[in-house]
C-alpha positions as CSV (number, residue, x, y, z in Angstrom):
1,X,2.1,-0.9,15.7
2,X,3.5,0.8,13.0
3,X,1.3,2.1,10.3
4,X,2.0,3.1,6.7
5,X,0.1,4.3,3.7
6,X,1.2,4.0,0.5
7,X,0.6,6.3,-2.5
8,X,1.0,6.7,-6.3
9,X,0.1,6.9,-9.8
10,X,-2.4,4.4,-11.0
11,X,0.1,1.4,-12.7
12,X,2.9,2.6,-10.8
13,X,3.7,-0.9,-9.2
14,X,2.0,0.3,-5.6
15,X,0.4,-3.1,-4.9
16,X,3.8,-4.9,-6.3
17,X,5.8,-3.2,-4.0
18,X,3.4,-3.5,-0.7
19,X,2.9,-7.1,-1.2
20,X,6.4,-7.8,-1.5
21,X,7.4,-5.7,1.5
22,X,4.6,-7.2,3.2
23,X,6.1,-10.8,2.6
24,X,9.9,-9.8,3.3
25,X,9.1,-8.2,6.9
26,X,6.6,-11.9,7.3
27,X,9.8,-13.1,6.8
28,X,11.3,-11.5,9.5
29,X,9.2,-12.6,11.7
30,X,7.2,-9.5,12.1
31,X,2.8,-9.8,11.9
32,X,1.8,-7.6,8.7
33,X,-1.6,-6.6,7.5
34,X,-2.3,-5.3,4.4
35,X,-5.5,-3.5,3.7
36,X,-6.3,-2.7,-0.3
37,X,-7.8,0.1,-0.8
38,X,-8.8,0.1,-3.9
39,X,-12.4,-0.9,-6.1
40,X,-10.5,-3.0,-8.2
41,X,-9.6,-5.7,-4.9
42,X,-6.2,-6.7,-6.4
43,X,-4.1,-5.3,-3.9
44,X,-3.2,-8.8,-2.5
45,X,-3.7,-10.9,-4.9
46,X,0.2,-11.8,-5.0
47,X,-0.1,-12.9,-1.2
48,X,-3.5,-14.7,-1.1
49,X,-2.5,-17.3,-4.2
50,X,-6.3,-19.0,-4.4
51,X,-7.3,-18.2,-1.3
52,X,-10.5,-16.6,-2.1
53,X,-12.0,-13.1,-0.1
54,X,-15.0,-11.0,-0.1
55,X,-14.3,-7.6,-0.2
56,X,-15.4,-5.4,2.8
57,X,-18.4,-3.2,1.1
58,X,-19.4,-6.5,-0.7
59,X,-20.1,-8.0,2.7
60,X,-22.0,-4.5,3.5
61,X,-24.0,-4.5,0.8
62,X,-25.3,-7.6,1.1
63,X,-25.5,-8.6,4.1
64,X,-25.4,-4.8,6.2
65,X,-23.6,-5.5,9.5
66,X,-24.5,-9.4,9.4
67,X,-20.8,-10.9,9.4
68,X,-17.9,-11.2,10.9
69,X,-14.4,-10.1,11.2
70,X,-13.1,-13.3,9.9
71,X,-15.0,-13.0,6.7
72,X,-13.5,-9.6,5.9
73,X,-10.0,-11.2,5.8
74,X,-7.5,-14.0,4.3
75,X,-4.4,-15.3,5.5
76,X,-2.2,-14.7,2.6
77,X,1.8,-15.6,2.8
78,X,3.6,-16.0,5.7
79,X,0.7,-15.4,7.5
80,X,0.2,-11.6,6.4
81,X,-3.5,-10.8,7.0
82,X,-5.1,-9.4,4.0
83,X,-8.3,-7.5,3.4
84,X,-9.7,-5.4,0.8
85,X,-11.7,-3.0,0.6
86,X,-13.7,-3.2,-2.7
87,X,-15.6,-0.5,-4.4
88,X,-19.1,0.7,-5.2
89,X,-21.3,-0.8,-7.8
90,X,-20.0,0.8,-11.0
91,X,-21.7,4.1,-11.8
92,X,-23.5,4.2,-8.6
93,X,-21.5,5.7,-5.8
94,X,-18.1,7.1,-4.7
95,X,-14.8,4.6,-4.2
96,X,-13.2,7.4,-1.6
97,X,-16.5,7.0,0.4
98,X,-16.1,3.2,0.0
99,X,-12.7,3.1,1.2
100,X,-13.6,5.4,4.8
101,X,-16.9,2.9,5.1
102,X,-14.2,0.0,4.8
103,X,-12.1,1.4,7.2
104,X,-14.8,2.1,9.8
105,X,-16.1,-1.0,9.4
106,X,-12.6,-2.5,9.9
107,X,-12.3,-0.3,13.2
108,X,-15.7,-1.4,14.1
109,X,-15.5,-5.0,13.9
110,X,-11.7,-4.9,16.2
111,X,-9.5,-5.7,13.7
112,X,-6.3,-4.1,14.5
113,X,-6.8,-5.7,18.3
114,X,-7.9,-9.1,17.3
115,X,-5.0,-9.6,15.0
116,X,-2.5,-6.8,17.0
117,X,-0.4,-6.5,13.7
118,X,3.3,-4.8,14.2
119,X,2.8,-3.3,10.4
120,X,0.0,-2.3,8.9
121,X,-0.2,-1.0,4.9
122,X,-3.0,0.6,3.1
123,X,-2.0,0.4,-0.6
124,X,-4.2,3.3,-1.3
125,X,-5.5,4.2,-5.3
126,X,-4.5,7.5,-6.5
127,X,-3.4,10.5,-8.4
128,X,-5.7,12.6,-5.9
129,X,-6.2,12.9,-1.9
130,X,-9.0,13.7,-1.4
131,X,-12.8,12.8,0.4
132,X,-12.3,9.1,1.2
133,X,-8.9,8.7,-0.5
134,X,-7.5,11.0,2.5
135,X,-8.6,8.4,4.9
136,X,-5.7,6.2,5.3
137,X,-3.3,9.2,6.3
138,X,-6.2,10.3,9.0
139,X,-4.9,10.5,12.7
140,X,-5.4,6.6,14.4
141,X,-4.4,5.4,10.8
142,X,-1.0,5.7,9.1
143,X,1.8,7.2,10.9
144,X,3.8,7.7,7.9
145,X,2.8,8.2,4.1
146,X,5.6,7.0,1.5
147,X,4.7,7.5,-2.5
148,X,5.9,5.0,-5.1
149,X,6.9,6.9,-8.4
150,X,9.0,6.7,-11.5
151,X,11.0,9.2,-13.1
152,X,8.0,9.5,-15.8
153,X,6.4,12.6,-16.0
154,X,3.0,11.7,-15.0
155,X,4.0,9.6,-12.4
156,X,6.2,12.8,-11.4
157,X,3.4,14.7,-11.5
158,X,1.6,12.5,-9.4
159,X,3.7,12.6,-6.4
160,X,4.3,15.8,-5.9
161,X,0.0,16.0,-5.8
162,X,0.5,13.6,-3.2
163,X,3.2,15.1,-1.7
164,X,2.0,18.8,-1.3
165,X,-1.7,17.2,-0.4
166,X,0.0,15.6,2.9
167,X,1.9,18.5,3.8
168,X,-1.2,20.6,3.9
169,X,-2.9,17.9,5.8
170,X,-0.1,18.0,8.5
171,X,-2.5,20.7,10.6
172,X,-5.2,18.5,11.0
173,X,-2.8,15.9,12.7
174,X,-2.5,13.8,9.7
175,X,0.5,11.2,8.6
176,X,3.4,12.4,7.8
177,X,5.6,12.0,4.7
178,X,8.1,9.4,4.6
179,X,9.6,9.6,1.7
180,X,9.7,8.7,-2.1
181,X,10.1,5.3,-3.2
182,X,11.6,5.0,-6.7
183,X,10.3,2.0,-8.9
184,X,12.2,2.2,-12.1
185,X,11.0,2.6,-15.7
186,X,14.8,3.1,-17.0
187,X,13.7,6.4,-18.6
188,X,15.9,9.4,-19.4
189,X,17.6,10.9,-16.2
190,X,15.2,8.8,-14.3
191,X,17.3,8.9,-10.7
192,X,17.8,12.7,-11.1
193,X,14.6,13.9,-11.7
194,X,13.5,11.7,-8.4
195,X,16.1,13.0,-6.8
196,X,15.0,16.6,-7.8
197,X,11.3,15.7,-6.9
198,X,12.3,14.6,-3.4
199,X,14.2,18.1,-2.8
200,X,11.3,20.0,-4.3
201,X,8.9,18.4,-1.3
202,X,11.3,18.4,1.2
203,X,12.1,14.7,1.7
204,X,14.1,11.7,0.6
205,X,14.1,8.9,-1.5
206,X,14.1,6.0,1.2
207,X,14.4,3.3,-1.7
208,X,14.7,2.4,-5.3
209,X,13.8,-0.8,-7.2
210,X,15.2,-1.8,-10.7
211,X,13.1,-2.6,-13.5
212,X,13.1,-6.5,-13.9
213,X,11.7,-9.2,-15.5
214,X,11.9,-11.3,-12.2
215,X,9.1,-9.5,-10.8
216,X,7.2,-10.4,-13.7
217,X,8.1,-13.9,-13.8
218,X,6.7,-14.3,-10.4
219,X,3.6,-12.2,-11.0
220,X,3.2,-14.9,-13.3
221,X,3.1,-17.6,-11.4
222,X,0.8,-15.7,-9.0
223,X,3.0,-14.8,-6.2
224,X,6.0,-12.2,-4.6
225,X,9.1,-12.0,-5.6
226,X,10.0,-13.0,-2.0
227,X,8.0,-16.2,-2.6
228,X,8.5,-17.1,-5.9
229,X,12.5,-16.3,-6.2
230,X,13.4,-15.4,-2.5
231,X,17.8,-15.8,-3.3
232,X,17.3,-13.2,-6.3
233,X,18.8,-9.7,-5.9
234,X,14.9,-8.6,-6.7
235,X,14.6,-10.0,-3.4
236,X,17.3,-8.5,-1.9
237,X,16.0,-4.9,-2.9
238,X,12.5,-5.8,-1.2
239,X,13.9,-7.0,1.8
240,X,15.8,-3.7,1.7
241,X,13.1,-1.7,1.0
242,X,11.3,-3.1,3.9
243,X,13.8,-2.5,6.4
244,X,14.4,1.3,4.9
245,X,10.7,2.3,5.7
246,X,11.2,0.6,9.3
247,X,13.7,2.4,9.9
248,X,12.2,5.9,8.6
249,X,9.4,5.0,10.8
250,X,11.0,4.5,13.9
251,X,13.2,7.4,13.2
């Protein structure tokens, strides 16, 4: 089982790019989870179409331990297994300590044997790891931590956080970093500074994505890119996406 987390600026294009790597390695043939971790619960919206799903601390907090692992999930496209894990009521409560419940509970109910995914991806919220946030990179959870960015400076900004919050994590037997992903805004210098950023934390940029209104198009219509326009060369970049952070993983 190979296990990633991925990281980023909020509006960076985390849950874009997860879904659509989710549904090119479905493609492939390979089993694929994807577990949002975010309050918002939109993380695979793109994959599940209608399909409706509770989110996991929904199902806690009404009904406590009372379900079952089948209500936590939705088979979205190409049979990737999607679950989210919601947030607390607004105002009362902590998301980072929502997303460790929703992972316990996740752990607790089997899911990783029941369904014996080959990939698993938390699409994880944040400028900040920290608390809860920090859960996904915890040892028996993601092997490898990639972090989606533009050449912005904010979104800068937030990967190198990221970045140096993982390497000091390393002691305690977390994930490692895997590298920068580069989703393009088409801003000054854009490649270079990312470039710069990934020599700055000591790692590479495993992939880049152009800026395209085929993305949005299918969004649109409520689905991937893989889905929606599978013989576009948006397509082609997921597909090569997703077989660039197999390959860093195996490595």
């Amino acid at each position: 089982m190979i296990k990633i987390a991925v990281y980023g600026k909020g509006g960076i294009g985390k849950s874009t790019t997860v879904s659509n790597v989710a549904a090119a390695l479905a493609d492939k043939g390979y089993k694929v989870m994807q577990i949002g971790c975010d309050p918002k619960a939109d993380s695979t919206a793109l994959l599940r179409g209608e399909a409706p799903l509770a989110t996991v601390l929904s199902l806690v907090r009404d009904r406590q331990n009372d379900f079952t692992l089948a209500e936590m999930v939705a088979e979205g496209y190409g049979g990737v297994v999607c679950v989210e894990a919601g947030g607390p009521t607004p105002g009362l409560g902590c998301a980072g300590r929502g997303i460790a419940a929703a992972l316990d509970k996740l752990e607790e109910k089997g899911a990783y044997a029941v369904y014996q995914p080959d990939v698993v991806f938390y699409d994880v919220l944040g400028d900040v790891v920290c608390g809860g946030f920090s859960m996904p990179m915890r040892g028996g959870y993601a092997d490898k931590v990639f972090i989606v960015t533009s050449g912005e400076n904010m979104a800068i900004h937030a990967a190198a956080n990221i970045a140096v919050a993982t390497e000091n994590f390393r002691d305690r037997g977390y994930a490692a970093l895997g590298g920068l992903i580069l989703n393009r805004r088409n801003v000054k210098n854009e490649d270079e500074k990312v470039r710069e950023l990934a020599d700055d934390v000591h790692t590479t940029v495993v992939g880049t994505l152009d800026r395209s209104d085929t993305v949005t198009d299918a969004e649109d219509l409520g689905k991937t890119v893989i889905e929606a326009f599978p013989e576009s060369p948006m397509a082609g970049q997921y597909r090569a996406l997703a077989d660039a952070l197999l390959r860093s993983c195996e490595g």
